[in-house]
N, C-alpha and C positions, 0 to 999 in steps of 0.2 A: 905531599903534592908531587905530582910528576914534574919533571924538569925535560928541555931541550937542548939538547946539545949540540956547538957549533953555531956558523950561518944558517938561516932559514928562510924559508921564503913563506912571506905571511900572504893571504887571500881576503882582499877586502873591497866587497861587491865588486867583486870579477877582476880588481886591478893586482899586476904582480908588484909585489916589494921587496928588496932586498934588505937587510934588516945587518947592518955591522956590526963589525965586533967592538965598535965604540960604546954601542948602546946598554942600558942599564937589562942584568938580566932581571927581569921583569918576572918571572917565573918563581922566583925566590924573595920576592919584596913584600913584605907584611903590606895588610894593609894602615893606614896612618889616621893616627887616634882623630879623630875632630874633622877629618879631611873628609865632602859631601857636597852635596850639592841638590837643594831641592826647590820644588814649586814655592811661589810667590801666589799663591794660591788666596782667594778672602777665608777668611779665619771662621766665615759661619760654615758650620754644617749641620745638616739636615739630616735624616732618615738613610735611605740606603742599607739599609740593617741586611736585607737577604743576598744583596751585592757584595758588601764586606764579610760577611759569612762564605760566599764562597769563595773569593778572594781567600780566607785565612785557612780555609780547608785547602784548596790546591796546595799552598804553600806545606800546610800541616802534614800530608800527606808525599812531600817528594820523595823521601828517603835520600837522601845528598843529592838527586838527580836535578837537570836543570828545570824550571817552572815556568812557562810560557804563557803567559794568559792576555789575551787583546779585549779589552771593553771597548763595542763599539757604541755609536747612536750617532743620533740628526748633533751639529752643529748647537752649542749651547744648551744639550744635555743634560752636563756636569761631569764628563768624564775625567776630566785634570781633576776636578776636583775630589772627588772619588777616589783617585790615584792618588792624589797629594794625600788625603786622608790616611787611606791605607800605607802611605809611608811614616807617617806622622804616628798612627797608632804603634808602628811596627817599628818603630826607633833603632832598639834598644838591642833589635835581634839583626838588624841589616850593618855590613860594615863594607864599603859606604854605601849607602844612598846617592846615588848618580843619576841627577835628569837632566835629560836633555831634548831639544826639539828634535825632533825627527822626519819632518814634512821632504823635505830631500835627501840624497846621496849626500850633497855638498854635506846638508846640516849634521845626517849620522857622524860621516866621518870627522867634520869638526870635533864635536861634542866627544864620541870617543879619543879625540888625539889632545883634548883638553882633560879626559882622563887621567890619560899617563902625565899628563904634566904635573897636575896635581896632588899623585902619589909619587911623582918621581920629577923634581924643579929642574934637575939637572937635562929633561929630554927639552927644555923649552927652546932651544937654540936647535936641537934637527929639523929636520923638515917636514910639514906637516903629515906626509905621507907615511914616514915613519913611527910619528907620532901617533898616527893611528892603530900602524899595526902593533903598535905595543901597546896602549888600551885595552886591545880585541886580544892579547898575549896574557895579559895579566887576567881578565876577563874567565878566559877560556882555562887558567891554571890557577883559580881558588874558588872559593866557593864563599857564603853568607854575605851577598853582595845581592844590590838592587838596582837595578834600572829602569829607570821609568822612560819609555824611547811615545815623547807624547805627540800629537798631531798627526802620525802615520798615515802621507798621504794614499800610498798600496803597500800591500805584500809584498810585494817584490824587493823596494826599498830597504828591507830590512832581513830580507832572507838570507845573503849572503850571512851576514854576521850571526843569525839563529840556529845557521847550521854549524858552525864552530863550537856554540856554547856547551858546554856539555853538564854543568851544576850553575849554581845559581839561578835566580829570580827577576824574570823579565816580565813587567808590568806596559804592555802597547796599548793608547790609548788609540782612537781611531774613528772618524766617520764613515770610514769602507764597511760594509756589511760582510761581505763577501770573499773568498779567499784563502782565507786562514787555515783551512785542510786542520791540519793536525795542530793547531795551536788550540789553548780552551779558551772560547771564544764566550763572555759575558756580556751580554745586549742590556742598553740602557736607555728606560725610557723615561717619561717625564713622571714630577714629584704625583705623589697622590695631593687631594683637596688640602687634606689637613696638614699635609706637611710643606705645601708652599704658603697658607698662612703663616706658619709657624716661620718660616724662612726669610717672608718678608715684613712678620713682627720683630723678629732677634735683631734687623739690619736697620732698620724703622727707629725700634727702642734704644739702639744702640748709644746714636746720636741725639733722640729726640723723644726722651722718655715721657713727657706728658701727650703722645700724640694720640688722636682719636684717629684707630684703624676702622670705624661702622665702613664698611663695604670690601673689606680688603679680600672676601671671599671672593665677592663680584669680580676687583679686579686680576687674581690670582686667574678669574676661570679663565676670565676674554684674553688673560696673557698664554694662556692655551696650559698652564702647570710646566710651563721650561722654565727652569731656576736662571737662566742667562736674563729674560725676559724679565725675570722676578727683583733678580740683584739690580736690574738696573733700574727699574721703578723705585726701588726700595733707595737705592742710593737720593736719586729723585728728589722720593718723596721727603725723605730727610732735610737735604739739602737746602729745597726751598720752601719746606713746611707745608707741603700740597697734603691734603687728603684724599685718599682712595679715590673720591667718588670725584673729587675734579679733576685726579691724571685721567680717569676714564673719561669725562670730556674732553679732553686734551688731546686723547688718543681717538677720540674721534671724529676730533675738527683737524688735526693738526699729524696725523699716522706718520708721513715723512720724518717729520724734523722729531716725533717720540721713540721714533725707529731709530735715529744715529744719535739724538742727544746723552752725553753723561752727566756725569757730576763731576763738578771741582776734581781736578788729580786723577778723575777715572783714565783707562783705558780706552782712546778711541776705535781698538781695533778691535775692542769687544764689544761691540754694539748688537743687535739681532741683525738688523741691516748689512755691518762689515760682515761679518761669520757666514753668512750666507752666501755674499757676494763673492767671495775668497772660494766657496765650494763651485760656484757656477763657473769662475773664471777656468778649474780645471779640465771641466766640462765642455768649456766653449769651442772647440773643435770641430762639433757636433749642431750646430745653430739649430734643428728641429730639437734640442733637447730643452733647450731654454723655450723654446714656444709651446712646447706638451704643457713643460711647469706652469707656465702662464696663461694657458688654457685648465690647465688644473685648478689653479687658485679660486676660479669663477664657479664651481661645484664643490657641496656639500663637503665637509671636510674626508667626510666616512664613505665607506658603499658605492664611491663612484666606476659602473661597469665599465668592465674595458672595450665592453660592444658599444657604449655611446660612443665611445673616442675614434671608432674606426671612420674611417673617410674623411677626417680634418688632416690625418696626416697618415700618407700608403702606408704597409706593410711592407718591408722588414723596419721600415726604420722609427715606426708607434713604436714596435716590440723592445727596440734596440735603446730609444733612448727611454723608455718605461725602465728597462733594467741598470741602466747607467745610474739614472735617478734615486734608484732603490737599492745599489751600491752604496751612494753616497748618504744613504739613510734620509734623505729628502722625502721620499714616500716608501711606504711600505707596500708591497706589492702579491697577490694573490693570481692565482688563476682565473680567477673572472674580475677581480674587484682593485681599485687600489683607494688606498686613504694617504692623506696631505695632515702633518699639522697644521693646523686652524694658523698660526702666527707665521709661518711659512708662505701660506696662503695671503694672509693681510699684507705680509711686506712685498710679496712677490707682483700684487696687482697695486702699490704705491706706486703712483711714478716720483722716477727722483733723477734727473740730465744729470746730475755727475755717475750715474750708474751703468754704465751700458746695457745690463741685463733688465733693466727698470726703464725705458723707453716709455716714452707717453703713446707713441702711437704704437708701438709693439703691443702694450696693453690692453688699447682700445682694440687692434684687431683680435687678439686672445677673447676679449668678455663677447663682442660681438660674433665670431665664432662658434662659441660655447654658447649661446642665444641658437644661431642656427642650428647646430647640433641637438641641441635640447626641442627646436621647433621639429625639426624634420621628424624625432621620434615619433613624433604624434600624428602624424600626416598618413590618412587615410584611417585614423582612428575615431571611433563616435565617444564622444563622453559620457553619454545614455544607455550606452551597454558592458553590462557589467565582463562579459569578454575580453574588452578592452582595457579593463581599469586596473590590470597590473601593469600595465606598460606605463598608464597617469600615475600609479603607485610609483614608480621607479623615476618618473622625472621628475615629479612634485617636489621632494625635497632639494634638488640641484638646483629646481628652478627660482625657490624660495630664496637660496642663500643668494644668487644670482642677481632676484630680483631687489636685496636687502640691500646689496652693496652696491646698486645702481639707482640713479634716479630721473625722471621720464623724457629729460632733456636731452640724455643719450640714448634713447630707444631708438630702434630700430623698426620698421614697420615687421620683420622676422618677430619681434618682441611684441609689440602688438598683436599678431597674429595666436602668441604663445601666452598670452595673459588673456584673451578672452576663450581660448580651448580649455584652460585651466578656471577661468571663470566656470565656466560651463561645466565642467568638472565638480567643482567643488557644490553646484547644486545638488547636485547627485547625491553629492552627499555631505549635505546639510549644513555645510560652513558659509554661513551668508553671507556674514559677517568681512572676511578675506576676500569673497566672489566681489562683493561690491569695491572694494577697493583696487581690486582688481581692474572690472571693470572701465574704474573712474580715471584710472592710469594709462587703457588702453584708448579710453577715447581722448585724453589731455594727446597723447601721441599720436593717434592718426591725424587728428585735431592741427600738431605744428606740422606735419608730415607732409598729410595728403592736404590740408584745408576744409574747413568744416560742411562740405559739400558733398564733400568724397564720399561714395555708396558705404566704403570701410567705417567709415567715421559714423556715418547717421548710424548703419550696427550696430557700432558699438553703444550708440545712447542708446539703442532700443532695448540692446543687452543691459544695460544700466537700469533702466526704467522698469524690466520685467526682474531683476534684483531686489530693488525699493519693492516691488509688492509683495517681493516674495518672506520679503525682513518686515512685511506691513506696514511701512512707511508709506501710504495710499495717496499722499496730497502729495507729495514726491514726485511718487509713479506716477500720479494722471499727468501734473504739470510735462515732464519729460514727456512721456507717451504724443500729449496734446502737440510737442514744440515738435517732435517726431516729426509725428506725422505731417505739419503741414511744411515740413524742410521737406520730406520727401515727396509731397505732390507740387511742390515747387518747382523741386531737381529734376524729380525721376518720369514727376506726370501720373493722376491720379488713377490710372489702369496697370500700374505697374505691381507685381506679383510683390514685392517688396513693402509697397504703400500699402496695399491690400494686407497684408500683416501687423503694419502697423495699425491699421484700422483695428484689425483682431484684438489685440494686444490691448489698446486702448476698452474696447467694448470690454476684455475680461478683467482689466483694472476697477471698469466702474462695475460691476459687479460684484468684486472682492470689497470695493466699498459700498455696498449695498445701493446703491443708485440703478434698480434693478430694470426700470424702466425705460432709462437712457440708455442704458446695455440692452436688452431687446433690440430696440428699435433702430441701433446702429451694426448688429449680428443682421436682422430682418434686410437692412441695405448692402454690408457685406456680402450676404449670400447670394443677392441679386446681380450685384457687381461682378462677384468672382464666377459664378456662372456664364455669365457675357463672355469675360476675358480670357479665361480658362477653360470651362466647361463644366457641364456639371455635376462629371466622375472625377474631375482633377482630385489628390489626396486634400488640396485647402483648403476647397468646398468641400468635400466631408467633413472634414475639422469644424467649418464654421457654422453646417449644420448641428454638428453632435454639440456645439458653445452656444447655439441658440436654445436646444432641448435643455441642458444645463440651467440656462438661466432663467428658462420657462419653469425649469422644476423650483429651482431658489425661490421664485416668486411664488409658489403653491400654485400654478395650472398645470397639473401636473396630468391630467387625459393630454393637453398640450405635446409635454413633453413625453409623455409613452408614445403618443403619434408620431412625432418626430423622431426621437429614438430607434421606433420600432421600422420606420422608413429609411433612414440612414444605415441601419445596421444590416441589412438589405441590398443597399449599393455597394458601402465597405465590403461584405459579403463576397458580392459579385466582384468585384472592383480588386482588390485587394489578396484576394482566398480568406479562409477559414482560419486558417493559423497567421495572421498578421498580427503581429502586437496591438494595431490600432483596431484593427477587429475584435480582438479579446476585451479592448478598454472600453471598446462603445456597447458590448454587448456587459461589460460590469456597470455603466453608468445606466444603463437597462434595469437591470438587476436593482438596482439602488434606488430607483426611482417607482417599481413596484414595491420597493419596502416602502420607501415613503409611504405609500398608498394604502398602505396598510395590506397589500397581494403576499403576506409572507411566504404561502405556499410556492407559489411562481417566483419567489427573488430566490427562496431557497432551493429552490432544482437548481433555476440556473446560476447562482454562484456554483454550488456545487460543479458541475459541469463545466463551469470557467476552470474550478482549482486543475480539476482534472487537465483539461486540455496545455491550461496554461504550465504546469509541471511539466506534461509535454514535449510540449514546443520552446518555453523559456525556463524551464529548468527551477528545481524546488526551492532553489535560494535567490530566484531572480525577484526584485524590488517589487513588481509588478503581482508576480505570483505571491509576495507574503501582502499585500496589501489584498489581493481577493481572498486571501485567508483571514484577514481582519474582517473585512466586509462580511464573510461568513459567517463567523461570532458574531458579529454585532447581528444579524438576522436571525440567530438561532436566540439572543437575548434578546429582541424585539418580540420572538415567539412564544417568550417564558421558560426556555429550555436552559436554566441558566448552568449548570452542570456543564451541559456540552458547552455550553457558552467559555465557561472560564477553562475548563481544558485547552479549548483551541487557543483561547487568548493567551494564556502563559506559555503553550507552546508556539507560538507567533512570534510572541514578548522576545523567545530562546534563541529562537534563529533570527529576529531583527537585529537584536544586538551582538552575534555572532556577525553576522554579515555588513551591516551598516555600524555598526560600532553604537554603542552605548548612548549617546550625543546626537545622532541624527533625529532629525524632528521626526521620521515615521516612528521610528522606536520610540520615543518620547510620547506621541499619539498614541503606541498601543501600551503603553503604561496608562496611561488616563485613561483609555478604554477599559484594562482590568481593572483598574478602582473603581469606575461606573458600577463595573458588572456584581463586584465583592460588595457596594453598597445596594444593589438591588437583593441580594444572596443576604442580607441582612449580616456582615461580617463588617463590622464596621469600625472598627480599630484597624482593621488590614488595608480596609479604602481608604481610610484617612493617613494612615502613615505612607502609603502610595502614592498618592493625591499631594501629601505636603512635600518628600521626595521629586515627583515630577515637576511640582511648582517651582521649587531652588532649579531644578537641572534648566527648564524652560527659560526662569530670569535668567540663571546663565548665559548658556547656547546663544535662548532668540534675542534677550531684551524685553525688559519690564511692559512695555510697551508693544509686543508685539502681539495680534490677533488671537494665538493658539494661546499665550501665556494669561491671556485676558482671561480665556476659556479655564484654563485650570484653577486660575485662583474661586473662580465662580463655580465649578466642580467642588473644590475644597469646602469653601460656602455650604455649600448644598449637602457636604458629610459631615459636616460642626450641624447642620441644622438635624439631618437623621438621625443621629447621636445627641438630642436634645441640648446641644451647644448654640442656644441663641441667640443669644449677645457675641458670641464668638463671630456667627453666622450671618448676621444682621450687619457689624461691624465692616466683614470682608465684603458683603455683596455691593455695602454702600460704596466703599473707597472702589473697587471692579467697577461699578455703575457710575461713577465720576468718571474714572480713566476714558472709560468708554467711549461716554457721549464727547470724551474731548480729544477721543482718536479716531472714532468711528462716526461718530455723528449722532441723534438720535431715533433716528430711523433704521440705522444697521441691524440686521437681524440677531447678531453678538448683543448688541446695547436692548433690544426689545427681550431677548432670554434673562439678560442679569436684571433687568428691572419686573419682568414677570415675578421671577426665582425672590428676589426682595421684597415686592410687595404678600408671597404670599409668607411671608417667614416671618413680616411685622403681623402677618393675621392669626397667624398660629398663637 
């Protein structure tokens, strides 16, 4: 080993020392057997296998030279512990092992001037200044030494002395991302599935070895896989013999007080709560950096674009405190995108008054915010066209977690306005299910909001009410529909373009419940009305035209409805042009209505002539254009053409569930259309495993009870009966023809098909 000779002047983060000739030369001092100093670390460990691999490769690899290596991550990681590990495994080859806290100047220089004490009792009496620079002497003059410098709040703090070092093994743990230049920098994230089970059964068992862990996966996930998160459950759960599945109640009635609580003897300053807060306090300098995080919490954990974030807070200072953030390994950060851990997130929107960063109304403005921001995306967007639907792709998810972790008593009418755009949305495509609850959330809020008078408010029941029909809940739909409407000719006054819809609405509810009569004769007053008030080119009264031709066809008068049809589609024409969406759809319910008729010739040009145009003008994957492609197969299998028939329909089938996803009711429809068409094709093992397939996806999706599902089980029926499956056949049609008459009624045109379809399968 090299030696110094003489006085010298030692450099420790930037201060001078003169160093006497009292002091121990340090240079010359073995190191001393037994003399160490390590982590208080819990004695469980877990996984980490590719971490302590490279860990033991740096090391393996120095050739005497010094080894610098910084594991960073988010705050309860497991970095100490890691560290502590890898000195634990490495005993036997380090002499000493030296940790110490490193979060400041003060603490480095502490810790190394309790160094040299420790190998040398004699320096305890200098001064601590001294003591330092002969730690950093001894340090800098041997080698097979460890130091573990844990907490490192920056690079900087630590630089001074890394530049000194020139052998030995520095182990920097750290929440800084960023900085480290030439140091080897090991990033650490949280456990995989199976090893935070594992982690907080060994903590679990430890103490309380008959304990039933049934959910510990569950809670491992919602603790986001951060072992700080884990240990402290685990201790927890121990402690007061909770089971998995009631700290997750616990942590969902009671987040605050699960966020700081320990166990007996724990650590209060290891809480997820403290560890966090300790990172924010560094930060707090900067106050828009703590309101980003807290506008963050209220989005999706993942994928949140940094284009939403713009205009809640200018630029430079989004940018600035996005990367401060992502320094402190609080969020990861991408060129478009950043992601939060999920428990980052839960603690961050807890309020908690001993917290400053945790403000109850700093919170509330954060979630409210993020509400705006999430609203305003969607503003001037239609839900109905598929143009638009990456933009509802992109907020849908934000706005779910958003809406999860809020409940309607803090909406905002910004929130209302964003739960029935997504409403609307999600008819589109095909989640009812959501839409309605939706819904029911936006009108409970306009409801305490505006008061149930409010234009906002009746909306939103009318929105509700065309939900219920559309999920076949028909006694539902009318009731709503009925209360609708007569709020709005109360409010608004029975000429109002608003009431006049609800009128609509109601007329096509009672048509969906076969009440075909009642529906006419309240379209026939509609039309009359909206003519008066409007005129009778307005787009309404088209509409209420083309829903009279409709319902005139449902009831079989169907020269009725060609007349109608073929008059309406004439004004739209005129009215509208030629390539208008709602001209394309009047001149396909045309189309549909000469199939009826049995006109196959004439339904089959002009579908054909839809597909074309509508490709056109709304493009070969637009909902509209694969639905005139179904309608098409189904006229070509109306003609006997069954070939072409099921070609189009599995290519229909291809691109329904390419575009709408698998789950959407139309796709669902053109599965039951090819099994129709495969049982008319006499291939009847391929219609019946189709048919049984759509029927599970249907009860899925719609509900047992839903109109279309009614339909397929009676489909099915009708392929056990072609397949000489009679008692199979007879069995289903009966239970279908129960549900029916006691969902639909016994006059619905659904309920008169299944009872037709059963009596002739008992005559066979």
């Amino acid at each position: 080993m090299s030696s110094i000779v003489g006085p010298a002047v030692g450099v420790v983060q930037g201060d001078l020392v003169l160093i006497g000739s009292g002091a121990p030369a340090m240079e010359s001092l073995s190191a001393v057997p037994g003399v160490g100093r390590v982590s208080a670390e819990p004695g469980v460990f877990v996984g980490r296998v590719e971490e302590l691999a490279r860990l033991e490769a740096a090391v393996a690899g120095s050739d005497g030279r010094a080894v610098v290596i910084a594991v960073h991550g988010l705050g309860g990681v497991g970095k100490s512990t890691l560290a502590a590990r890898f000195a634990e495994l490495n005993a036997d080859r380090f002499s000493p092992v030296w940790w110490l806290t490193a979060d400041s100047h003060v603490a480095v220089d502490t810790g190394l001037a309790e160094l040299a004490a420790a190998l040398a009792p004699e320096t305890a009496v200098l001064p601590s200044e001294q003591r330092t620079e002969l730690g950093v002497r001894w340090l800098v003059t041997h080698d097979d030494w460890l130091l573990v410098l844990d907490n490192v709040t920056s690079p900087q703090d630590v630089a001074g002395l890394l530049k000194r070092v020139r052998t030995g093994t520095v182990v920097i743990t750290s929440r800084q991302r960023y900085g480290w230049r030439t140091v080897q920098a090991v990033p650490l994230d949280v456990l995989s599935e199976y090893e935070a089970v594992e982690l907080l059964t060994r903590i679990v068992l430890s103490d309380w070895p008959d304990a039933d862990l049934t959910d510990a996966d569950r809670l491992c996930t919602e603790l986001g896989l951060l072992p700080l998160a884990i240990e402290q459950a685990g201790a927890y759960l121990s402690q007061t013999r909770t089971s998995p599945a009631a700290y997750l109640k616990l942590l969902a009635r009671f987040p605050a007080r699960m966020f700081t609580v320990t166990a007996e003897g724990g650590d209060a300053q290891r809480t997820m709560a403290r560890v966090w807060h300790v990172t924010l306090d560094l930060l707090a300098d900067a106050e828009v950096t703590g309101q980003v995080l807290r506008q963050l919490a209220w989005f999706a954990s993942e994928g949140i674009p940094r284009a939403l974030l713009a205009g809640a807070v200018e630029e430079p200072e989004l940018s600035e405190a996005l990367g401060r953030l992502a320094a402190y390994s609080m969020i990861t950060l991408t060129a478009d995108t950043v992601a939060v851990h999920r428990l980052v997130q839960a603690v961050t929107r807890t309020p908690d008054p001993a917290d400053p960063h945790r403000q109850l109304a700093d919170i509330a403005s954060a979630r409210d915010t993020a509400t705006t921001i999430l609203a305003t995306a969607l503003v001037g967007r239609r839900p109905n066209n598929p143009a638009d639907w990456p933009v509802y792709r992109l907020v849908l998810p934000h706005a779910r977690i958003l809406l999860e972790h809020t409940t309607s008593d803090t909406d905002t009418t910004q929130t209302g306005w964003l739960l029935n755009e997504l409403g609307h949305y999600l008819d589109e495509q095909g989640d009812v299910t959501t839409r309605i609850a939706y819904f029911i959330r936006a009108r409970d809020s306009f409801q305490r909001l505006l008061g149930p008078d409010h234009p906002d408010t009746l909306s939103s029941r009318n929105n509700l009410a065309r939900a219920y029909r559309s999920a076949g809940d028909l006694d539902r739909a009318i009731t709503l529909h009925e209360a609708t409407l007569a709020d709005r000719e109360r409010v608004l006054g029975s000429d109002h373009p608003n009431t006049l819809t609800s009128r609509n609405n109601l007329a096509s509810a009672y048509e969906s419940a076969g009440d075909l009569n009642r529906a006419i004769t309240l379209y026939e007053a509609i039309i009359v009305d909206s003519e008066r008030v409007l005129g009778s080119d307005h787009p309404d009264t088209l509409t209420s035209r083309n829903n009279l031709a409709g319902a005139c066809e449902s009831a079989g008068d169907l020269d009725r409805a060609i007349s109608l049809y073929e008059a309406n589609l004439t004004d739209i024409r005129r009215v509208l042009g030629s390539d208008h969406p709602n001209t394309l759809a009047s001149r396909s319910n045309l189309a549909y209505t000469y199939l009826s008729k049995g006109d196959l010739d004439r339904a089959i040009s002009l579908y054909e002539a839809i597909i074309v145009d509508s490709e056109r003008v709304l493009g070969s994957d637009h909902p509209n254009t694969l639905t005139s492609r179904n309608n098409l197969a189904g006229a070509y299998e109306s003609a006997g053409d069954l070939d072409r028939a099921i070609s189009l329909y599995e290519a229909n089938l291809a691109d329904s569930g390419r575009v709408l996803g698998s789950d959407h009711p139309n796709t669902l429809t053109s599965r039951n259309n090819l099994g129709n068409v495969y049982q008319l094709a006499g291939d009847l093992d391929r219609a019946i495993t189709l048919h049984e397939a759509t029927l599970a996806d249907r009860e899925r999706v719609l509900g047992s009870d839903h109109p279309n599902t009614l339909t397929s089980r009676s489909n099915l029926a009708r392929a056990y009966e072609s397949a000489g499956d009679l008692d199979r056949a007879i069995s289903l049609y009966e239970a279908t023809l129960a549900d029916s008459e006691r969902l639909l009624g016994s006059d619905h045109p659904v309920t008169k098909a299944v009872r037709a379809n059963l009596n002739n399968a008992r005559s066979t």
